[in-house]
C-alpha positions in Angstrom: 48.9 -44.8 -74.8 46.9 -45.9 -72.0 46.4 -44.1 -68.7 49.0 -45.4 -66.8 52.1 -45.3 -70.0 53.8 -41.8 -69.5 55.4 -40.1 -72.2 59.5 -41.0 -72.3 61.5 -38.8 -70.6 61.5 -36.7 -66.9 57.9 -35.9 -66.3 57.3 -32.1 -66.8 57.1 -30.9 -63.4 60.5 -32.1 -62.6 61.9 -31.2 -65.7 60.4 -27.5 -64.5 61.3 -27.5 -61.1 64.5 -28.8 -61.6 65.5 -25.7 -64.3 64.0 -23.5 -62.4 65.9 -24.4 -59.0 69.2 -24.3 -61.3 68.3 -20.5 -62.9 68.3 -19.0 -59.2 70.9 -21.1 -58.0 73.4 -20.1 -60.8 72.0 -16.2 -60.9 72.8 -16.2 -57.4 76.1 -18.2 -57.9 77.5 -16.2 -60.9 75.0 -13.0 -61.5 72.1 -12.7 -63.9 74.5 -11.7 -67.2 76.8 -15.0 -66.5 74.0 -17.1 -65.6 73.8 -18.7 -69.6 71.2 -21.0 -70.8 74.2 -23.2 -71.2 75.5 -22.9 -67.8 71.9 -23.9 -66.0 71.5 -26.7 -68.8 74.7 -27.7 -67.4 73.7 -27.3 -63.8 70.5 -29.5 -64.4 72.1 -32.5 -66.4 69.0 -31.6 -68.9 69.8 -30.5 -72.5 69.9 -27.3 -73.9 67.6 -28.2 -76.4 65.2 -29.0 -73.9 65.1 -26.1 -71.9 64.9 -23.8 -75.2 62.1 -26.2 -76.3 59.9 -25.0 -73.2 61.5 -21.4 -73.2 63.0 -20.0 -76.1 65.4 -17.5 -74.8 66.9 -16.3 -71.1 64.4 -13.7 -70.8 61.3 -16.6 -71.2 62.9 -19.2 -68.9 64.0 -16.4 -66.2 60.1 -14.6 -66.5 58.7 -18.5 -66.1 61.2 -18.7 -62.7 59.6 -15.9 -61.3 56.1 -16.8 -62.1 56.7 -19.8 -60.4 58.5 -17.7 -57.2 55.7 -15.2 -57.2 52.4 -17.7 -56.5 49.2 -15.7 -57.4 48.4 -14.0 -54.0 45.1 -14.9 -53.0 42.9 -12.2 -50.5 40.6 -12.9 -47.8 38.1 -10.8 -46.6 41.0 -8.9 -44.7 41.1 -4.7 -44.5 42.6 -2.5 -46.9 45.3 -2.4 -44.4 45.8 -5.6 -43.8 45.8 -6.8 -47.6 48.4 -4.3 -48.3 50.6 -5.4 -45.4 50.7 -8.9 -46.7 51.4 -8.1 -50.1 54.5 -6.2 -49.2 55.7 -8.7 -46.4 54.7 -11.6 -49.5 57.2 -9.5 -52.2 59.6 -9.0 -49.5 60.2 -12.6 -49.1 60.3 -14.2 -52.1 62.4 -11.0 -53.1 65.2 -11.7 -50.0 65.3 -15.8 -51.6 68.6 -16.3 -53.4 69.0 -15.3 -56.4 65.3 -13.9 -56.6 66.3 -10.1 -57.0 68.9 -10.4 -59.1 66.4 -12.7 -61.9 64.2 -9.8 -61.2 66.4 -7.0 -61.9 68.6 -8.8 -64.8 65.6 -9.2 -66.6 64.2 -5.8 -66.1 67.3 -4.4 -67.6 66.7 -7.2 -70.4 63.0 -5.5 -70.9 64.2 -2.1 -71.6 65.9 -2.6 -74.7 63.1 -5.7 -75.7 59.7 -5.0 -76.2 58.8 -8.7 -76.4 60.1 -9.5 -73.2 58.8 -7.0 -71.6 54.9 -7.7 -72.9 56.0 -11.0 -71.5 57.1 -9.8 -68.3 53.6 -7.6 -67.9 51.4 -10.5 -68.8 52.8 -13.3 -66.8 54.0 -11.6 -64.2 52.6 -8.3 -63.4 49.3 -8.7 -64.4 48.1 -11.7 -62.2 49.1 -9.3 -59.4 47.7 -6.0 -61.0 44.4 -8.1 -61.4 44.6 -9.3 -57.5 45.2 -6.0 -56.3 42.7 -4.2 -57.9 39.8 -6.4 -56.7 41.1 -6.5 -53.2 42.1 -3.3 -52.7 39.3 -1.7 -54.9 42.1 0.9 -56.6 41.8 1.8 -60.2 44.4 0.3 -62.5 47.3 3.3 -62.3 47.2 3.4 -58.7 47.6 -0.2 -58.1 50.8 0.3 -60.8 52.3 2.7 -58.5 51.7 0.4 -55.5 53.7 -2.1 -57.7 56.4 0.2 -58.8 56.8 1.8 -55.2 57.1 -2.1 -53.4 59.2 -3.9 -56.4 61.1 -1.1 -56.9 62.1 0.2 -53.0 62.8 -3.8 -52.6 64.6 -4.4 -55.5 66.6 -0.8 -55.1 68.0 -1.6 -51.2 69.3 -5.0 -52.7 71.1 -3.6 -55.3 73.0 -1.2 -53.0 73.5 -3.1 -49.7 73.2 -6.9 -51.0 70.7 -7.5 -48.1 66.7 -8.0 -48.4 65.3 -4.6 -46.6 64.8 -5.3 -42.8 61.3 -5.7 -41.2 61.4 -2.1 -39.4 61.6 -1.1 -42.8 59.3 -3.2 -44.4 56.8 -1.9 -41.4 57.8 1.7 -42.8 57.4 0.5 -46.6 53.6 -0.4 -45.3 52.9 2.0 -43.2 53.7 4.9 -45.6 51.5 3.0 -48.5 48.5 2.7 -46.0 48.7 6.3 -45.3 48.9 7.1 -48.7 46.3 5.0 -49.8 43.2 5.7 -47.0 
């Protein structure tokens, strides 16, 4: 194959981007238990078999969706204070796009009962931020865990009850409160 001859088929970006738009679109359409391999496949116009190809079951493709929502956050040379701030404001936003919270808390549920999917769910996803934190905020490992439990968990509770990302003033409490607690 020379440089310029792609492989046949949709290149694998699209392929990715494409699935992944579909899994939040159909979570937040129909709810994390409803949203079926089968139903996004169908909401793509891309094969089952492909999708399983790249992720072998719902818990792998909806982990790889929210490793591609949740960017690696990068720090600057930002307080304490400030770092924290933006993380929250960051996991507040990608939490409050549709679709987001209920991947998140679908496959949560999903983890209890499977430990596969939940190593997968702590290597993809939470470490990258675990890793951040702990260099930028220059916490030991447990601490930063609680920061991540506290923020994913206060998010994802308020839109499990009301429906509705948490509102700014409360986000400003949500920081506040950690940066008190963690001077």
């Amino acid at each position: 194959m020379t440089s310029s001859t792609r492989p046949p088929g949709r290149p694998r970006s699209s392929v990715e981007a494409e699935v992944f738009a579909a899994t939040l679109r159909t979570i937040h359409d129909l709810g994390y238990t409803r949203a079926t391999v089968e139903r996004i496949a169908a909401a793509t116009g891309i094969a089952k078999t492909t999708i399983y190809r790249r992720w072998p079951t719902k818990g792998a493709l909806v982990t790889a969706c929210l490793v591609d929502t949740f960017e690696p956050l990068s720090f600057g040379v930002d307080s304490r204070e400030e770092d924290i701030a933006a993380a929250v404001r960051y996991g507040a936003r990608q939490l409050a796009e549709p679709g987001v919270a209920a991947a998140f808390a679908g496959v949560f549920t999903d983890a209890i009962g499977d430990p596969g999917l939940r190593e997968l769910l702590t290597t993809q996803l939470q470490d990258p931020y675990r890793q951040a934190l702990m260099e930028s905020l220059g916490l030991p490992e447990q601490r930063v865990l609680f920061v991540i439990d506290v923020v994913i968990g206060t998010l994802l509770h308020r839109m499990g009850i009301t429906g509705e990302p948490m509102v700014s003033d409360d986000v400003d409490t949500l920081i506040a409160m950690l940066q008190h607690e963690l001077r």
